[in-house]
C-alpha positions in Angstrom: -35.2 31.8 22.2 -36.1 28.4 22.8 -33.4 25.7 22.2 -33.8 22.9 20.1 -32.8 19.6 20.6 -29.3 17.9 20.0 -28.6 14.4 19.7 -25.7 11.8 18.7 -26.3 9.4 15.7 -23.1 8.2 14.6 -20.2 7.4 16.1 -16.7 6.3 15.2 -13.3 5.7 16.9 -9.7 4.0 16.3 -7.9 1.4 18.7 -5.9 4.0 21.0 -1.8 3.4 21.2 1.0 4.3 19.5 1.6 5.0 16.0 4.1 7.3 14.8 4.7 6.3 11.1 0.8 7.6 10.6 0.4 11.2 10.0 -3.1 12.6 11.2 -4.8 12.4 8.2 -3.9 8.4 7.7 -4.8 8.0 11.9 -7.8 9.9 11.9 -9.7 9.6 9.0 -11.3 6.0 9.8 -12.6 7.2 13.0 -14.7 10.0 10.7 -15.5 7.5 7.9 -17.3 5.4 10.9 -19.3 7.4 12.7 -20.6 9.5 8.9 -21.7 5.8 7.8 -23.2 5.4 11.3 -25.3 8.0 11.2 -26.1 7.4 7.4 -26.0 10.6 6.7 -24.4 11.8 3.0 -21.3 13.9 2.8 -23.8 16.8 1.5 -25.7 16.8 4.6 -23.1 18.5 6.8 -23.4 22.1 7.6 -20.2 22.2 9.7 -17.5 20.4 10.4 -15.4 20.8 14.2 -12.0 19.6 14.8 -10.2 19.5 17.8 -6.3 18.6 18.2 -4.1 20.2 20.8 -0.5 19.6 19.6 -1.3 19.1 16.1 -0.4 22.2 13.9 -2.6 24.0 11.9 -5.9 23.1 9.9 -5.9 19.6 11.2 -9.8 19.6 10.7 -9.0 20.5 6.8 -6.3 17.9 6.1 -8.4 15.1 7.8 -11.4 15.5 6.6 -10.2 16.3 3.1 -9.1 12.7 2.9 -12.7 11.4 2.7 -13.7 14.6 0.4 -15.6 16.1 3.4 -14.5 19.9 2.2 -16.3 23.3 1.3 -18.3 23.6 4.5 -17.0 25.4 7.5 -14.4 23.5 8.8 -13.4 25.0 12.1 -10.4 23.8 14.2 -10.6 23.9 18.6 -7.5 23.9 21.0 -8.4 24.0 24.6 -6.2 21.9 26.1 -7.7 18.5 27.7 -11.2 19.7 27.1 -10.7 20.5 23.4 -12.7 17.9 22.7 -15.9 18.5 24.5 -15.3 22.1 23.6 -15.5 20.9 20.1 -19.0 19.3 21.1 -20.3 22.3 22.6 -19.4 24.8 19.7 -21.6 22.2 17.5 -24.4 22.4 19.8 -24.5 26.2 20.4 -24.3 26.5 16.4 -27.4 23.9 15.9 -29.2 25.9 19.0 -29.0 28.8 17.3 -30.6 27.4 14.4 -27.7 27.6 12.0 -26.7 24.0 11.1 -28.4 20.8 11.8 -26.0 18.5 11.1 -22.4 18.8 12.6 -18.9 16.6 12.8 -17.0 17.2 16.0 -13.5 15.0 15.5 -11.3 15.1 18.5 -7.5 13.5 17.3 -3.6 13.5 18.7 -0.7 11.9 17.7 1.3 11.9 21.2 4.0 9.5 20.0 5.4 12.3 17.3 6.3 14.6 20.3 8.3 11.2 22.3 7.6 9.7 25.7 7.9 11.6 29.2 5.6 14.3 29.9 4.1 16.6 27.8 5.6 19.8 26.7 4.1 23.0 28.4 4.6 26.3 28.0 7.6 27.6 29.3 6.2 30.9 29.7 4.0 29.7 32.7 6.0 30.2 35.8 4.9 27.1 37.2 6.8 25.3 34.8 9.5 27.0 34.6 9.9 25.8 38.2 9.4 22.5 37.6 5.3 21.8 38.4 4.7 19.7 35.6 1.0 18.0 35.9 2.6 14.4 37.7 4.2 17.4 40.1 1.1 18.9 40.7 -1.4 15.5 41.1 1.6 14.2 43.5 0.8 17.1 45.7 -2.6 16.5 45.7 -2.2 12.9 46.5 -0.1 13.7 49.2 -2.5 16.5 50.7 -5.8 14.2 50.1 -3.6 11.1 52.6 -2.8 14.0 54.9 -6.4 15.1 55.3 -7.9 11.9 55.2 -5.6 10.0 56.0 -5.8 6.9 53.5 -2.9 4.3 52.9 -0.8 4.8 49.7 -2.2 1.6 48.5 -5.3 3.3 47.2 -3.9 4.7 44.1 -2.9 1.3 43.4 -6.4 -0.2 44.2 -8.0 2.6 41.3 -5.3 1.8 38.9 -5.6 -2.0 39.6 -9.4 -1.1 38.4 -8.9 1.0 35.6 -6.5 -1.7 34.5 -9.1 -4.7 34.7 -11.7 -2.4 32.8 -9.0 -1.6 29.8 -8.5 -5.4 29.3 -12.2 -5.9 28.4 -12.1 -3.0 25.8 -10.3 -3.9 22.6 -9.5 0.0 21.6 -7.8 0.4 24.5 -4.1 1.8 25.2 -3.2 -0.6 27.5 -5.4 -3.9 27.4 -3.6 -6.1 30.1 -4.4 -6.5 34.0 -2.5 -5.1 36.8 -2.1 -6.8 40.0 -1.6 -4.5 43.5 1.7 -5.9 43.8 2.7 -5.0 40.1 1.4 -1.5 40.5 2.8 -0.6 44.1 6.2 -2.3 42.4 5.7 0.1 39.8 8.4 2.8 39.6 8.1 6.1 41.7 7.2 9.0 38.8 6.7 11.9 41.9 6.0 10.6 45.1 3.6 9.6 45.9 2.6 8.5 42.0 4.0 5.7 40.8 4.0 4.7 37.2 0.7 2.7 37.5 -1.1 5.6 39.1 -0.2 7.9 35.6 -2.2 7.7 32.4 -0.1 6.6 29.3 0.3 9.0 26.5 -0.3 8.0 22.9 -2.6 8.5 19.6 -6.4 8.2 19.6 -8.9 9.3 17.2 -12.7 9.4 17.9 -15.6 10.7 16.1 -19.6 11.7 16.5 -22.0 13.3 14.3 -24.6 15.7 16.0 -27.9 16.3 14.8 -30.9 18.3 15.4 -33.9 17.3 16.0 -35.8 17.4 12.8 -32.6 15.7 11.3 -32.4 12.7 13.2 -35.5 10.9 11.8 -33.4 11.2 8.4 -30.6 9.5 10.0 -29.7 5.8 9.9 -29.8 5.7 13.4 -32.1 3.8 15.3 -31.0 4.5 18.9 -30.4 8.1 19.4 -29.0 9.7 22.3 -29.7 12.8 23.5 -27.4 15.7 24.8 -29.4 16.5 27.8 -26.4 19.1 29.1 -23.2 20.5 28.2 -21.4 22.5 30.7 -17.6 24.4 29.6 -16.0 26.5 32.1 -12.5 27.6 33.0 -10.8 27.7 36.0 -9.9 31.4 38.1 -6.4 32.6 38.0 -6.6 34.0 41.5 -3.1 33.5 43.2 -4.6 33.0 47.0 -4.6 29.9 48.5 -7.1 27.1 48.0 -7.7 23.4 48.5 -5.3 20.7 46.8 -7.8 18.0 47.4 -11.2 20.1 45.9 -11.1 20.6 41.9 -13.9 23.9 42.3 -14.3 24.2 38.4 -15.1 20.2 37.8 -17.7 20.7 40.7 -19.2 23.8 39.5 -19.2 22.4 35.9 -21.0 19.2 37.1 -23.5 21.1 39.4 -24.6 23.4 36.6 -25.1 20.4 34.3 -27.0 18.3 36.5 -29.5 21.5 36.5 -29.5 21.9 33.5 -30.3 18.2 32.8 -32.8 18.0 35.8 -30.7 15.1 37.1 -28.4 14.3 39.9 -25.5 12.8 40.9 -27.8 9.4 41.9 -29.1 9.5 38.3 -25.7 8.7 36.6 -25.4 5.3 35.7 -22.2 5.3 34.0 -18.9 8.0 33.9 -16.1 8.8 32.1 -14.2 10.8 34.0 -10.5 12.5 34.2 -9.0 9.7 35.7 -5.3 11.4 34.5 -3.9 10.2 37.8 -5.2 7.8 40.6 -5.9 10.3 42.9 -7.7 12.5 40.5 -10.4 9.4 40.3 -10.9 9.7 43.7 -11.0 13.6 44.1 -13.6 13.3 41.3 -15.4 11.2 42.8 -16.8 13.7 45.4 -16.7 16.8 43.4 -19.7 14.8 41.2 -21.4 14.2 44.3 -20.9 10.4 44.3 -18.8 10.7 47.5 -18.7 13.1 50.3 -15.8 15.0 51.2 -12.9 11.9 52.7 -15.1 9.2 51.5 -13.9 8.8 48.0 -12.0 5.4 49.2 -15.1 3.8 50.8 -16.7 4.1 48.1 -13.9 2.9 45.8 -14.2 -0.5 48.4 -17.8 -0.7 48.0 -17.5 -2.0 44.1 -20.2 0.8 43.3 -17.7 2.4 41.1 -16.8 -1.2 39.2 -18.8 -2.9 36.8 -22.1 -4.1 38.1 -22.0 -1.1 40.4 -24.8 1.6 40.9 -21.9 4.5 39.4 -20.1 2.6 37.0 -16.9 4.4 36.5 -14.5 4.4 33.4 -15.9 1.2 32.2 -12.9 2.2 29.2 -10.7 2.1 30.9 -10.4 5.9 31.5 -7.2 7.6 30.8 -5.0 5.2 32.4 -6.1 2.8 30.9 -7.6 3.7 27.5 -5.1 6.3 26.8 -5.1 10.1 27.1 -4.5 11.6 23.6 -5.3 14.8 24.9 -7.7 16.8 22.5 -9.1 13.0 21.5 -10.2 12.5 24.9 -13.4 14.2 25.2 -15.1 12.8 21.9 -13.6 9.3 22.9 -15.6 9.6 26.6 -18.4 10.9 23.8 -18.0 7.9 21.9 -17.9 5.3 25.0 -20.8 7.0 27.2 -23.7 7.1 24.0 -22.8 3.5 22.8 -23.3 2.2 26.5 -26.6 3.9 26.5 -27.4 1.9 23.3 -26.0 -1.3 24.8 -23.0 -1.4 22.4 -20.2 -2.3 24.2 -19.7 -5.9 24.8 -17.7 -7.1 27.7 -17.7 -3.7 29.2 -21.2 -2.9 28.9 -22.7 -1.3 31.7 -26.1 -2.9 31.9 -29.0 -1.2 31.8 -27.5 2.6 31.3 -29.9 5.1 31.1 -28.3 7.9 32.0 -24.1 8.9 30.9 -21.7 11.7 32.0 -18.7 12.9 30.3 -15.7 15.0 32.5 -12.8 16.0 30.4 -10.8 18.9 32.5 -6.7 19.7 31.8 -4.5 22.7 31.7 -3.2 24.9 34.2 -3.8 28.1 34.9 -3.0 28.8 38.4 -1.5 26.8 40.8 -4.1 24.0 41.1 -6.9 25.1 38.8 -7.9 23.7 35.6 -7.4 26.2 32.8 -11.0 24.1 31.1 -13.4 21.7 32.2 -16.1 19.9 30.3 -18.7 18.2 31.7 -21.8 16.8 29.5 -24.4 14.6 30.2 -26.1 12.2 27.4 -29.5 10.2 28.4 -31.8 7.3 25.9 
């Protein structure tokens, strides 16, 4: 069976922060409302509807959507973890693949600040855990395993956070919209050595919202600058109890070397990234698993301003989620959101110029020991 075409053609998101007096439905709603106007498309036109919230509660997707009277069409709700989001997107383009819808919603939305600060709540079933490897636990380790192998100075978490920071003050819907100096991150305090509070994402509320079309459907759309979905990529990590690399995240790289095939593109193709930046050192580990780095030479190329704006690999121009926020199953359609209006030269003072070419990497959940119970990767193109 040969696939057809997917493609973005509206978009919509909320400023990300913190806003616990809102219930989902009030948070969420304007993010849909957006990117449905966007893409000029009537309520009628819809022939499915995904929803993807985490920590939420049940029939999220229904409550939301039936705030702007988007009901009666199957309205499916996703929960995997930090990739719910992108999962989201993939379930839409499977179902318009198959020839079953041509136009879908994929909504990603969290409301962190109704659970309270500190890190999120995991399952206590999950022996790590109970033992006390929360995610800052587990990034610290790598951190400290990627200085030991490579031997870097501490000061490089601060230098990615210092960036993520500067890229977060030129985007008015993100989190946290003020510069960091080096000296105010490394004086940051210590969260689990060696992360300080800098080198950790915020947590918070974000909202964000595309509409996916198929190819015969996107002539009828408002939009004049569609992007396409040239590859979308979902796998989950191996619960194998052996021993493996701290410093190597094997289901980001596999997800990122099957897309790139699938998209008949590279890693010297991307022009712009939103990545999993969770934790400093998860920038830089990403870094090479996407082949923009070899092995140990993540922090070179963090020196070489490639990764900054103006760079040949513009990464997190956002923000990313230490800067933009990380309201976990929002994530994925936020990255969504940031990567296709770069490629249509939306952005304003954190346009990347000249995009072409966009990949999305949203990856969270344990499952054993170090590996990521989902990773998303998708890659959008004009």
């Amino acid at each position: 069976m040969s696939k057809r075409g997917t493609y973005i053609v509206g978009t919509g998101i909320v400023p990300f922060g913190r806003f616990p007096e809102l219930s989902h439905r009030e948070f969420a709603w304007p993010a849909v409302r957006e990117a449905i106007v966007e893409s000029g498309f009537e309520k009628s036109d819809f022939d499915v509807a995904y929803s993807a919230c985490a920590l939420g509660g049940m029939l999220v997707g229904q409550q939301t959507l039936g705030k702007i009277g988007l009901t009666g069409l199957p309205i499916i709700n996703i929960e995997n973890a930090c990739s719910s989001g992108s999962t989201a997107l993939g379930e839409a383009i499977a179902r318009i693949e198959a020839g079953l819808a041509d136009v879908a919603l994929v909504l990603g939305v969290e409301m962190l600040s109704k659970l309270g600060r500190g890190p999120l709540p995991l399952s206590p079933d999950d022996w790590d855990v109970a033992h006390g490897l929360t995610m800052p636990g587990v990034y610290a380790m790598r951190a400290q395993r990627y200085i030991h192998e490579h031997g870097i100075s501490r000061v490089e978490l601060s230098r990615v956070a210092v960036k993520a920071r500067a890229n977060g003050a030129r985007n008015p819907l993100a989190q946290l919209r003020t510069a960091l100096t080096l000296e105010e991150a490394e004086a940051s305090r210590m969260v689990a050595d060696p992360l300080r509070l800098a080198h950790c994402c915020p947590t918070g509320d974000g909202a964000a919202a595309i509409v996916v079309a198929s190819e015969d459907w996107v002539k009828r759309s408002r939009c004049t600058a569609p992007v396409t979905i040239a590859a979308t990529v979902l796998h989950s990590g191996l619960f194998d109890p052996s021993p493996s690399s701290m410093v190597k995240s094997h289901v980001s790289t596999k997800s990122a070397n099957e897309a790139y095939e699938a998209a008949n593109l590279g890693p010297e193709d991307i022009d712009v990234a939103e990545i999993h930046d969770s934790f400093s050192i998860a920038e830089l580990m990403y870094y090479e698993a996407f082949g923009f780095a070899r092995p140990g030479e993540a922090v070179a190329l963090l020196h070489s301003g490639k990764t900054e704006l103006g760079g040949k690999h513009v990464i997190n121009p956002s923000g990313g989620l230490m800067a933009r926020g990380h309201p976990v199953a929002a994530t994925g359609v936020a990255q969504l959101v940031e990567i296709t209006r770069q490629l249509q030269g939306r952005n304003g003072a954190h346009q990347v110029q000249g995009a072409r070419v966009g990949l999305c990497h949203a990856t969270g959940g344990g499952i054993s020991g170090f590996e990521h119970g989902a990773c998303a990767v998708t890659i959008l193109r004009r």
